[in-house]
C-alpha positions in Angstrom: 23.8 10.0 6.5 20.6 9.3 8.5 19.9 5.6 9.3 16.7 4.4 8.5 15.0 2.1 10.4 13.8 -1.4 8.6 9.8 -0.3 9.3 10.2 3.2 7.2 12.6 1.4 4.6 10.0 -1.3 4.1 7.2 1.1 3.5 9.1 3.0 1.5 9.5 0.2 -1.1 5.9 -0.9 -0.7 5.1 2.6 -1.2 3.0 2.3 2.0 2.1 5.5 3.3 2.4 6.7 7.1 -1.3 7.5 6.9 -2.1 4.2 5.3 -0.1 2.0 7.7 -2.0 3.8 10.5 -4.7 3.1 10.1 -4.8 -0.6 9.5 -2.8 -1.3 12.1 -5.3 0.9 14.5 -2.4 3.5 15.7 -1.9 6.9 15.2 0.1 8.3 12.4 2.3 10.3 15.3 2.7 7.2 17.1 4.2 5.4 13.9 6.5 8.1 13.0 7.8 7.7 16.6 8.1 4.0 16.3 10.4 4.5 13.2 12.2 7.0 14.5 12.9 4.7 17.8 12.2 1.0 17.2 13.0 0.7 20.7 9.3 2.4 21.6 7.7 -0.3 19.8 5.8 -2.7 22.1 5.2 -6.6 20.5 1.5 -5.5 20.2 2.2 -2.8 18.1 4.5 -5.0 16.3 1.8 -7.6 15.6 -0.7 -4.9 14.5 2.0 -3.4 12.0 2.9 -7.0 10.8 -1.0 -8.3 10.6 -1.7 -4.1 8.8 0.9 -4.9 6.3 -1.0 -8.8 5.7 -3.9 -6.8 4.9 -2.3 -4.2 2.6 -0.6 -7.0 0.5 -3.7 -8.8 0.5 -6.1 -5.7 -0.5 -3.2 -4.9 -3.4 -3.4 -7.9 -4.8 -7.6 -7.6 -4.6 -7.0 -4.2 -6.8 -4.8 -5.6 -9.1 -6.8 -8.5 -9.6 -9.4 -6.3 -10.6 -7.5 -4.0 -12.5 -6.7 -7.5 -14.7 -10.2 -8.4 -15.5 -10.7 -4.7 -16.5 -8.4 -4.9 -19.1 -9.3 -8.3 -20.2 -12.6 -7.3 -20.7 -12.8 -4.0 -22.2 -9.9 -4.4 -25.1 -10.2 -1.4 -26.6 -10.5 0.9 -23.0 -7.5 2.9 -24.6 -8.7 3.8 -28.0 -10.2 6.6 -29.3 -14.3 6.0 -30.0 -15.0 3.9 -27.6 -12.9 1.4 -29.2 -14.0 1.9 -33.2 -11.5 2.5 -35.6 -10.8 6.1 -36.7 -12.8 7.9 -39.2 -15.8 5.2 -38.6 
């Protein structure tokens, strides 16, 4: 069985994409997918950006499903069927 490393297993459950973490950390999407296959490449600045990227992520999640809240809670009938009116109004 292949061992993975705790970077890949933890975006994995944060269903964090490669491309995603790139990016906000300011590294390649090559250069991560190194770093996970060989934690030993990692430097402590790439650490830092990966750690501060994944700060960011949480942060803007949160943001999103803050929003996503307020949504709901004020459009109650969002789901049903003309525009929220009963059927056969």
């Amino acid at each position: 069985m292949e061992k993975i490393c705790w970077l890949r297993a933890f975006r994995c459950r944060h269903r964090i994409t490669i491309a995603e973490l790139s990016c906000c950390a300011g590294i390649s999407p090559q250069l991560l997918s190194l770093i996970e296959l060989d934690p030993g490449r990692q430097t402590k600045e790439q650490a830092a950006k990966l750690h501060l990227a994944c700060i960011k992520l949480a942060g803007a999640r949160r943001r999103e499903a803050e929003q996503m809240e307020e949504e709901l809670a004020s459009c109650p009938g969002i789901f049903l069927l003309n525009g929220g009116e009963k059927d056969g109004a």
